[in-house]
C-alpha positions in Angstrom: 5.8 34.2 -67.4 5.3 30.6 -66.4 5.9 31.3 -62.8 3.5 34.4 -62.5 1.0 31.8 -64.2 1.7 29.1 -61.5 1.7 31.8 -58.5 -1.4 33.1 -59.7 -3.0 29.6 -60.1 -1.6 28.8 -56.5 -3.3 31.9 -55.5 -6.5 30.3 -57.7 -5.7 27.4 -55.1 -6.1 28.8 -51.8 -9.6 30.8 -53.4 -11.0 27.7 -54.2 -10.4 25.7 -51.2 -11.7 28.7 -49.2 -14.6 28.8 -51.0 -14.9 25.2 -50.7 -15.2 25.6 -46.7 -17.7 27.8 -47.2 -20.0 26.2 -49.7 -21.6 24.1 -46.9 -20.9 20.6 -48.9 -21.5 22.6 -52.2 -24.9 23.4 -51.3 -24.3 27.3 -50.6 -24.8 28.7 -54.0 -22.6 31.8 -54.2 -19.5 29.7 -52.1 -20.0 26.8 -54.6 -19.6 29.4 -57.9 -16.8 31.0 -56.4 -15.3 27.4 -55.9 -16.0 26.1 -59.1 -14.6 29.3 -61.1 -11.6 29.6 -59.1 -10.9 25.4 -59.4 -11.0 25.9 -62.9 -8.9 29.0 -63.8 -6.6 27.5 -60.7 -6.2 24.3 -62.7 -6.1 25.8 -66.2 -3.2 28.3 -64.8 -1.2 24.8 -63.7 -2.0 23.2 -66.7 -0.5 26.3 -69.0 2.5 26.5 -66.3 3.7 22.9 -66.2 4.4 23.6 -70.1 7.8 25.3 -68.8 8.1 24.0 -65.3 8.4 20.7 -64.6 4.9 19.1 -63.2 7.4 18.6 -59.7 8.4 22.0 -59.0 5.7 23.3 -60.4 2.8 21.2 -58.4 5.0 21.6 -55.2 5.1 25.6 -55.3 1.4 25.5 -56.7 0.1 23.3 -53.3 3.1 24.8 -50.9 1.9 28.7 -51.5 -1.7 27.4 -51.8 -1.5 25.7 -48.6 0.2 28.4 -47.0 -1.8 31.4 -48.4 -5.3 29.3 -47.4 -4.1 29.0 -44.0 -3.3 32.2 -43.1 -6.0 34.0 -44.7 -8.2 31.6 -41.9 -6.0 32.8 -39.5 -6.2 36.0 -40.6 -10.3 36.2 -40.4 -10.6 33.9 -37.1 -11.3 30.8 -39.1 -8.2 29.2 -37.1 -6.0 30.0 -34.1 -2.8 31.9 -34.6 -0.2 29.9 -33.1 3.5 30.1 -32.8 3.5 26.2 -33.8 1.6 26.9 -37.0 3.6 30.0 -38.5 6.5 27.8 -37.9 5.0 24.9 -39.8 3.6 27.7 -42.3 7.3 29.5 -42.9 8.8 25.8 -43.3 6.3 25.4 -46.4 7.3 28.5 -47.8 11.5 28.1 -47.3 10.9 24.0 -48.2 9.1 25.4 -51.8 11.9 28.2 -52.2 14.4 25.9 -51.6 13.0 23.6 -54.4 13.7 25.8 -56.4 17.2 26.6 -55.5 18.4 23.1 -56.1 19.1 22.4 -59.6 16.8 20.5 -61.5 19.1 18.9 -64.3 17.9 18.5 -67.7 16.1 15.2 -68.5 15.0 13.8 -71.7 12.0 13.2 -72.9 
């Protein structure tokens, strides 16, 4: 359940900073709401994850597929240019975060 928290959070993520672009400096009121809700249940959803996950992994997925989903939903609507350079970048992001993941963390002791 953690990691459908911290996806959903990362998706949170990628809202917010969208929004963000939008807001005209946070003076755009309906931008600036959207940014504001989706900061907080984005944080809240990485603050509830990072109870199972540790705050590593988890704040590396929650920024690599925030990242990743913020620029391609601007490439996507004509925000930014599609280019062969950045959905190179874009897939490295993605397989770095999944491969994360596949290393083994260890236990550690708190």
């Amino acid at each position: 359940m953690a990691w459908i928290i911290l996806l959903a959070s990362a998706v949170f993520e990628a809202v917010w900073a969208t929004a963000l672009g939008q807001s005209a400096g946070l003076t755009e009121p309906v931008a600036s709401a959207v940014f504001f809700v989706a900061l907080a249940a984005s944080m809240l959803g990485l603050g509830r994850a990072v109870r199972d996950i540790p705050i590593g992994s988890a704040y590396a997925v929650w920024t690599g597929v925030g990242t990743a989903l913020t620029v391609a939903y601007a490439m996507v609507t004509g925000g930014e240019a599609v280019t062969a350079a950045k959905i190179i970048c874009l897939t490295g992001i993605v397989v770095a975060v999944i491969g994360l993941e596949l290393v083994p963390h260890g236990d550690t002791e708190e």
